[in-house]
C-alpha positions as CSV (number, residue, x, y, z in Angstrom):
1,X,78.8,105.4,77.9
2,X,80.9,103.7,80.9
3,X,80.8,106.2,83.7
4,X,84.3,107.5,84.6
5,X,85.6,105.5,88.0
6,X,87.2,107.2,91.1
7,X,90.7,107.6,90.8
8,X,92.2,104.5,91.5
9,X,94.6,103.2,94.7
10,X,97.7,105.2,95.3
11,X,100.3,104.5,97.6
12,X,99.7,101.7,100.5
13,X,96.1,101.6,99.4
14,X,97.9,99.9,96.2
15,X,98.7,96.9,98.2
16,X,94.4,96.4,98.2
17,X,94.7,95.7,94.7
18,X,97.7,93.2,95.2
19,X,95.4,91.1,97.2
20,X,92.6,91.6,95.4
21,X,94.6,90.5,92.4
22,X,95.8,86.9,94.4
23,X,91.8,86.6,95.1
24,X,90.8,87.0,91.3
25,X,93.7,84.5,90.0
26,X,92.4,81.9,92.1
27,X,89.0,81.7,90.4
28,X,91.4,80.0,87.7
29,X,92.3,77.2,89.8
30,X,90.4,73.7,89.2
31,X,89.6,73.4,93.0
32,X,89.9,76.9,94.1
33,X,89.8,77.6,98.0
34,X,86.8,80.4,97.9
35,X,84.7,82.0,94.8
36,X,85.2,85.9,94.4
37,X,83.2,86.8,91.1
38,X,84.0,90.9,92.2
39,X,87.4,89.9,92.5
40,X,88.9,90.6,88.8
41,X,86.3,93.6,88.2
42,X,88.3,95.7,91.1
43,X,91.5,94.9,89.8
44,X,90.4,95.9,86.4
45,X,88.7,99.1,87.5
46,X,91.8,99.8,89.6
47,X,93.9,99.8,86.1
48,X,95.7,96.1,86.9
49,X,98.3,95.3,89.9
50,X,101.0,94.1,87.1
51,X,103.2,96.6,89.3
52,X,103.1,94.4,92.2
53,X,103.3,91.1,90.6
54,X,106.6,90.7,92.2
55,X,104.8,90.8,95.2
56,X,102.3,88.1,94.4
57,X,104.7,85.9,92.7
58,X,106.3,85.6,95.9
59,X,103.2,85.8,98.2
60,X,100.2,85.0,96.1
61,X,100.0,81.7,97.3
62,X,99.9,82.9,100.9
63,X,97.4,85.6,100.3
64,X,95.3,82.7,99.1
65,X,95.8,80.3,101.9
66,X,95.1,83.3,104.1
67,X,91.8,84.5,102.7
68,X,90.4,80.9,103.1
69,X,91.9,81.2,106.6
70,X,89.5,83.9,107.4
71,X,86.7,82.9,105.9
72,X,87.1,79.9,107.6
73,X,87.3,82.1,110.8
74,X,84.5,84.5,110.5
75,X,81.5,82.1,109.7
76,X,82.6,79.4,112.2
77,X,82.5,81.5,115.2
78,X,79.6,83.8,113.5
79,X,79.1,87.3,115.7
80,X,75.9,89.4,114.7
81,X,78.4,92.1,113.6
82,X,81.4,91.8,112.0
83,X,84.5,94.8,111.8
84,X,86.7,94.5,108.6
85,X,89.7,97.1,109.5
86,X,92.1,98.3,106.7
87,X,88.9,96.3,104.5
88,X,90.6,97.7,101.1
89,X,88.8,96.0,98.2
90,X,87.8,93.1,100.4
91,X,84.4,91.3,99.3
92,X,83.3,89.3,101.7
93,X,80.5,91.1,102.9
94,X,79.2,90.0,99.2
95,X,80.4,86.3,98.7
96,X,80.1,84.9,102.2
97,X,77.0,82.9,103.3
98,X,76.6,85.4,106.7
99,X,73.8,84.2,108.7
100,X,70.5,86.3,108.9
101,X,70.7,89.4,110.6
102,X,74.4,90.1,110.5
103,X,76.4,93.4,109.7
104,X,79.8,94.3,108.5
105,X,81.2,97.1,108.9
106,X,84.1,98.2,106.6
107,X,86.7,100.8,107.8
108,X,89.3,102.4,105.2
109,X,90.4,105.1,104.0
110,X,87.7,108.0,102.9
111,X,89.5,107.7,99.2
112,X,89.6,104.4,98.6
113,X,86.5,103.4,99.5
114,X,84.8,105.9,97.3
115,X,86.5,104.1,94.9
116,X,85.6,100.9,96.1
117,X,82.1,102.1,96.5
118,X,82.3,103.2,92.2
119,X,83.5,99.9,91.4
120,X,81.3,97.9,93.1
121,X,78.2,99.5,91.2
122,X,79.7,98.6,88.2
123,X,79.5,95.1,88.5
124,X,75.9,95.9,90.3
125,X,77.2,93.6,93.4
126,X,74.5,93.1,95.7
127,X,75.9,92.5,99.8
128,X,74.8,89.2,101.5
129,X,74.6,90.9,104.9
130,X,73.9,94.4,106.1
131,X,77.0,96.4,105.2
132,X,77.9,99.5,106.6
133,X,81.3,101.3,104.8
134,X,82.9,103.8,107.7
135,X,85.4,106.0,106.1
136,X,88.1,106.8,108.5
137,X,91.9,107.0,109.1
138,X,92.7,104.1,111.6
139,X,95.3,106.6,112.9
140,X,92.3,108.9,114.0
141,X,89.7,108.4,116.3
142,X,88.0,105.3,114.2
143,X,86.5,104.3,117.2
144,X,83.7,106.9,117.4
145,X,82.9,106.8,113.8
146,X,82.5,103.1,113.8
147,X,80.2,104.2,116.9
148,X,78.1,106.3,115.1
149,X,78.0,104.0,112.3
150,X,75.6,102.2,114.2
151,X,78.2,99.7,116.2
152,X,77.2,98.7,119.5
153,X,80.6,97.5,121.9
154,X,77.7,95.9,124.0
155,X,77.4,92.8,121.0
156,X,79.4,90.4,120.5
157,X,81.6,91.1,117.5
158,X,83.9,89.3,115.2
159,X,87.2,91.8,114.3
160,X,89.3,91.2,111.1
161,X,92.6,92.5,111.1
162,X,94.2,91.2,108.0
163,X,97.6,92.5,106.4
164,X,97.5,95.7,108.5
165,X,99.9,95.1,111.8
166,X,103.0,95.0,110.1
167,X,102.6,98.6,108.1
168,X,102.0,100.5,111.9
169,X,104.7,101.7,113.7
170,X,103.9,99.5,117.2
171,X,102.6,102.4,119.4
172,X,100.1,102.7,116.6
173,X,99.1,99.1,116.8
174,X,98.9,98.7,120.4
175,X,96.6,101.7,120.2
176,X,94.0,100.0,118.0
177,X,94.5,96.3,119.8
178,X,93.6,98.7,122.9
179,X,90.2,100.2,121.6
180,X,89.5,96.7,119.8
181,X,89.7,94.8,122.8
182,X,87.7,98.0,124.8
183,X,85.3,97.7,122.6
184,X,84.6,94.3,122.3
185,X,81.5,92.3,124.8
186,X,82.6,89.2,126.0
187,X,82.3,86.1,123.7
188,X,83.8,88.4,121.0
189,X,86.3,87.0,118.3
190,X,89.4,88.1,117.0
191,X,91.3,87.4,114.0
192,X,94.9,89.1,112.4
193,X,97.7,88.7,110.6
194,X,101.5,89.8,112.0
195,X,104.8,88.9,111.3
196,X,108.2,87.7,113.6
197,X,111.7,89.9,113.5
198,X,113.1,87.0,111.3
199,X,110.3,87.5,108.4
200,X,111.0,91.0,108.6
201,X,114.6,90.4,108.0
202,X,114.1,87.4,105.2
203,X,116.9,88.3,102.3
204,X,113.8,87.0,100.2
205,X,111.7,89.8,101.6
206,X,114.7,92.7,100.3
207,X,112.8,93.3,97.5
208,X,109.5,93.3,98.2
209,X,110.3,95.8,101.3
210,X,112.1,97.7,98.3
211,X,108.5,97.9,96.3
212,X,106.7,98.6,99.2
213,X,108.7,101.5,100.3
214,X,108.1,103.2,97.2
215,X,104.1,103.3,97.9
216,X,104.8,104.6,101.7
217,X,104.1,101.2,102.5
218,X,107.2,100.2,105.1
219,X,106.7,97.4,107.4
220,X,107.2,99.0,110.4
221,X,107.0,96.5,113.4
222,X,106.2,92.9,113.9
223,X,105.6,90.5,117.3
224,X,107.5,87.4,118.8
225,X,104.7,86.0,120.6
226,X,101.0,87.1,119.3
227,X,98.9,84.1,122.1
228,X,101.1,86.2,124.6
229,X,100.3,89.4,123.2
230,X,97.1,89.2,122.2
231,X,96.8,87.6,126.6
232,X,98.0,91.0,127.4
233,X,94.6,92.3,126.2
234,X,92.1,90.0,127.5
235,X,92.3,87.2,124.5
236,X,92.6,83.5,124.3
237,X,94.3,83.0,121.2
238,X,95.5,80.5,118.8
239,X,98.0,80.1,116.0
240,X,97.7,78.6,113.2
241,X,100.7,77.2,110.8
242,X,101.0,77.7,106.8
243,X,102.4,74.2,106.8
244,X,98.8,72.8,108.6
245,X,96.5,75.2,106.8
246,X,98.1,73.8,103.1
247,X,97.5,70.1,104.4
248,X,94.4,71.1,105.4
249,X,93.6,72.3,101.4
250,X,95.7,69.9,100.0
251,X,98.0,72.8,98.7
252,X,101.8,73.2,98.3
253,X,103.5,75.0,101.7
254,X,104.0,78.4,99.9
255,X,107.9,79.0,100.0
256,X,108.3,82.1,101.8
257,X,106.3,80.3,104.9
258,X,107.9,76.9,104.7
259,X,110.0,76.5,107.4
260,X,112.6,74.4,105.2
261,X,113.0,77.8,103.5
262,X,112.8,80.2,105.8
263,X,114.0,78.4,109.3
264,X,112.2,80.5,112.3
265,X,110.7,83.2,110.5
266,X,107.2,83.1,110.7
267,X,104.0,84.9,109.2
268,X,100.9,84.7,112.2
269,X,97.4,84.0,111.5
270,X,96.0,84.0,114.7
271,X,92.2,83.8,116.3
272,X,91.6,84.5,119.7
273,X,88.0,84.9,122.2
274,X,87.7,87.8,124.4
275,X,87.8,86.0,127.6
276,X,88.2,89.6,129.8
């Protein structure tokens, strides 16, 4: 008898399963970008994200592009510890090639990742790495439970911060870019994803701002310059354009990031080194 599963992802923790769903179509494609066998298994056990495919129809191809961005990211500048915030159903503390030794940390809410946690055992997924799963509210003191989770801010540590800036209010953001950056050694690497005024304001974006209000899921803020913000803290950043990442994979620009489309809005995926 199958063993009854968490309840599944409610409001904004519905948009895990949205990108969990982009990650489990691409195991379809010929020459897909990454392999995620746990992919499809969450979406199932989450009870599909058809409600959302709106969403991925628009973005899907981004969310793909983006994932591989990441990857790309974590293992080339590889940290002995790695911190996943807002880590949803991600899965790459399973399918990545981490070198000996390292540890990733997974922060999210208490709920879903009890679900996450029941899903996972399902499919009898075995991590890659050490993983540590630190249940917390990143609008609560995160900090010390990723502390006494067995972090140390004395290592150098690779942060992912992946589809999260936009849905804080900025005062909440600049509060966890603050403890992030305080809490990161020297030689420490940074990754996120943010978005300009003009994507906010896309007439493409009406509707998918529509769906995600609904989930209690509102973009709330967004950043014009993220190498000059993320200076402001102590990082050397980069940016990296949609339109070079595709010609990188030999993939189509993804409309709602081709400039031909969307003219000076932009969606950032930026690295950066703690230089401070």
């Amino acid at each position: 008898m199958k063993r009854v599963l968490q309840r599944p992802p409610v409001g904004v923790a519905r948009t895990a399963v949205l990108i969990a769903a982009a990650r489990a179509n691409e195991q379809g494609h010929l020459r897909r970008l990454f392999d995620d066998p746990l992919a499809a298994g969450l979406v199932e056990a989450a009870g599909s994200a058809s409600d959302l495919n709106g969403v991925r129809n628009l973005a899907g191809d981004h969310f793909v592009l983006r994932t591989r961005y990441f990857d790309d990211e974590l293992l080339g500048t590889a940290q002995p510890q790695v911190v996943i915030m807002a880590a949803g159903l991600d899965t790459r503390a399973f399918r990545l090639q981490w070198p000996p030794g390292t540890t990733v940390f997974e922060l999210d809410l208490p709920e879903l990742i009890e679900f996450k946690e029941d899903a996972l055992r399902e499919q009898l997924a075995q991590p890659a790495c050490d993983r540590v799963v630190v249940p917390c509210d990143l609008r609560d003191d995160w900090a010390t439970a990723l502390i006494r989770a067995g972090f140390d801010p004395k290592r150098p540590t690779a942060w992912l911060l992946e589809g999260l800036f936009m849905f804080l209010p900025p005062d909440a953001g600049e509060q966890i870019l603050y403890w992030v950056s305080a809490m990161s050694a020297r030689g420490s690497t940074l990754a996120l994803e943010h978005v300009n005024r003009a994507f906010r304001e896309l007439p493409q974006m009406k509707a998918v701002h529509q769906r995600f209000d609904a989930l209690d899921a509102r973009w709330q803020s967004d950043v014009e310059d993220p190498v000059e913000w993320l200076g402001g803290y102590g990082w050397d950043a980069t940016v990296t354009h949609q339109v070079d990442l595709a010609a990188r994979h030999d993939r189509a620009v993804p409309a709602i990031t081709d400039p031909r489309k969307v003219g000076d809005a932009r969606i950032w995926l930026a690295s950066a080194v703690r230089t401070a």
